[in-house]
N, C-alpha and C positions, 0 to 999 in steps of 0.2 A: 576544547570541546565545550559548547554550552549543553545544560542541561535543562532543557524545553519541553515539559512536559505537552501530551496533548488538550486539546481543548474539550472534547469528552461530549460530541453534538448530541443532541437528546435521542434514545431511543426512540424509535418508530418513526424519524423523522425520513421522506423519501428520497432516495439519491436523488439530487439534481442532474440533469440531463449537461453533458459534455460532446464536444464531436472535438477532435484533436487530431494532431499529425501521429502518427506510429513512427518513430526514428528508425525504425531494424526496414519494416518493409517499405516506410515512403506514403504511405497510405494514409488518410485522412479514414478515421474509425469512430463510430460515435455510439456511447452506452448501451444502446438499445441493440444493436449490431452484436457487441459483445458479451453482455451478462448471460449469465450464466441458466441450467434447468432450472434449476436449483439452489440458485445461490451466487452472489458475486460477489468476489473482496477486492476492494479498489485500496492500494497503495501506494501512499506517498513517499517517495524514498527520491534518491540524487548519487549520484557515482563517488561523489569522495568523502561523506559522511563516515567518521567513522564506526558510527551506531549500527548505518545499512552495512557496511561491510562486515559487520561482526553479524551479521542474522541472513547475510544471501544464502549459502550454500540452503540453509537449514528452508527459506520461504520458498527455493524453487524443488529442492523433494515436497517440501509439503503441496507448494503448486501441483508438482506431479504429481501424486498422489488422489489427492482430489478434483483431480482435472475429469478423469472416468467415472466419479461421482455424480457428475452435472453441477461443476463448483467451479465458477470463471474466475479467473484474476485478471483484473488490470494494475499493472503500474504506470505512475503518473509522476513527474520532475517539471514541476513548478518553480526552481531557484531560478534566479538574476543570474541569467548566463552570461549579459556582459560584466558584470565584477567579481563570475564566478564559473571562465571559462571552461573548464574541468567538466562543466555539468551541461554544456552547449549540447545540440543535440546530435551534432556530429561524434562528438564523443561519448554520448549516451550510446551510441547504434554499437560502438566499439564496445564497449561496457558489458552490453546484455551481450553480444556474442559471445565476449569473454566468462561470463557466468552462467551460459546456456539458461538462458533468462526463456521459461514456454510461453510467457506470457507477453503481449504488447508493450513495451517502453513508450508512454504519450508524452510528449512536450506541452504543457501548460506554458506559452509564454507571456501571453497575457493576464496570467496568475486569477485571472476569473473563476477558475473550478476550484482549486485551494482555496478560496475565498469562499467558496460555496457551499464547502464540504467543513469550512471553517477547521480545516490544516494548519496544525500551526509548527510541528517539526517532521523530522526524518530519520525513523519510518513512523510514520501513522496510519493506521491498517483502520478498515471498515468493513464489517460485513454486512450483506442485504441478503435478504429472503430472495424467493422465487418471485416476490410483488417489486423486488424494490424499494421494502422499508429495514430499515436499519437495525440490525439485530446484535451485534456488537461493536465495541468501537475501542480501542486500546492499544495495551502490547503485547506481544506475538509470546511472548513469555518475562522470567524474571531476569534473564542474562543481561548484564552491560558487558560494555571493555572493561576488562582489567578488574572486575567483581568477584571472577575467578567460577560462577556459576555456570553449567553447561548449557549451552543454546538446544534448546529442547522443542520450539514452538507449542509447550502445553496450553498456555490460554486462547492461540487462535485455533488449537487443534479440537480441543473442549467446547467452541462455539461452533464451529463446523459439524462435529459430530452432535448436537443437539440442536443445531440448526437440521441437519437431514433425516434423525430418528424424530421431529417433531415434541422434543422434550424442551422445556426453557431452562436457559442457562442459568443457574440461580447461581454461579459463582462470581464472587466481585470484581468487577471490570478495571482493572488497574489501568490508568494513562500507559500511557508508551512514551518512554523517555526520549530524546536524541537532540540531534542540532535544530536548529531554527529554521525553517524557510527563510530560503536568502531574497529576502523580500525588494523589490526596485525603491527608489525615493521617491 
């Protein structure tokens, strides 16, 4: 497993616009379609990381949970699915069904929105305001594999709820650790 931290894009910076295939329903969906009342967190994650696998169950109750909020999630899988089939998007479709994933699985395969959003591992979370500028950027809490800490999602749960009471997060934005984006050559 490497340990990749994120690249930490500067706050207030605006989501760049995406249009992407959705692997569950087939559909091409594009940012403006999906964000949220309230609030959007766009995630980077990939099916056999085992960082995202150690935080799914925990990001799709939080998904749920804030979904009735006016709080949208997208997830996005920007890995080199040819030298990293596991995360092709036929198998992504399989993935979220198997995690009851509420939220979009998009295929990035021309890796231009990781690029955009300047992702550099898996999971790298972002949250945006109701405008679409960026109001956290990190990790989802302190848990890794094997650190023995309990997967809580406090620090995206802390941005969310201070994202929607209109209080600013004054707590420190920790990177978010994981594997790499399996970048193409």
């Amino acid at each position: 497993m490497a340990n990749t931290p994120s690249n930490m894009l500067p706050l207030g910076t605006k989501a760049p616009f995406f249009q992407l295939p959705d692997t569950v329903s087939g559909n091409t969906l594009n940012l403006n379609d999906l964000k949220g009342k309230n609030g959007t967190v766009i995630l980077f994650i990939c099916n056999h990381c085992p960082f995202v696998i150690h935080i799914n169950k925990t990001l799709v109750d939080i998904a749920n949970a804030y979904a009735e909020k006016g709080i949208a999630f997208i997830a996005i899988s920007s890995n080199d699915a040819a030298n990293y089939p596991q995360d092709g998007p036929e198998k992504m479709c399989i993935h979220a069904e198997k995690e009851d994933y509420p939220f979009p699985y998009l295929y990035d395969e021309s890796q231009a929105v990781a690029k955009a959003y300047d992702a550099a591992c898996t999971p790298d979370l972002y949250v945006f305001d109701k405008n679409l500028s960026l109001v956290y950027r990190g990790q989802l809490d302190d848990s890794r594999p094997g650190n023995g800490k309990p997967v809580t999602g406090a620090d995206l749960k802390l941005a969310l709820d201070c994202l929607l009471s209109g209080k600013e997060n004054e707590a420190i934005q920790k990177p978010s650790i994981g594997c790499n984006i399996k970048w193409k050559s």
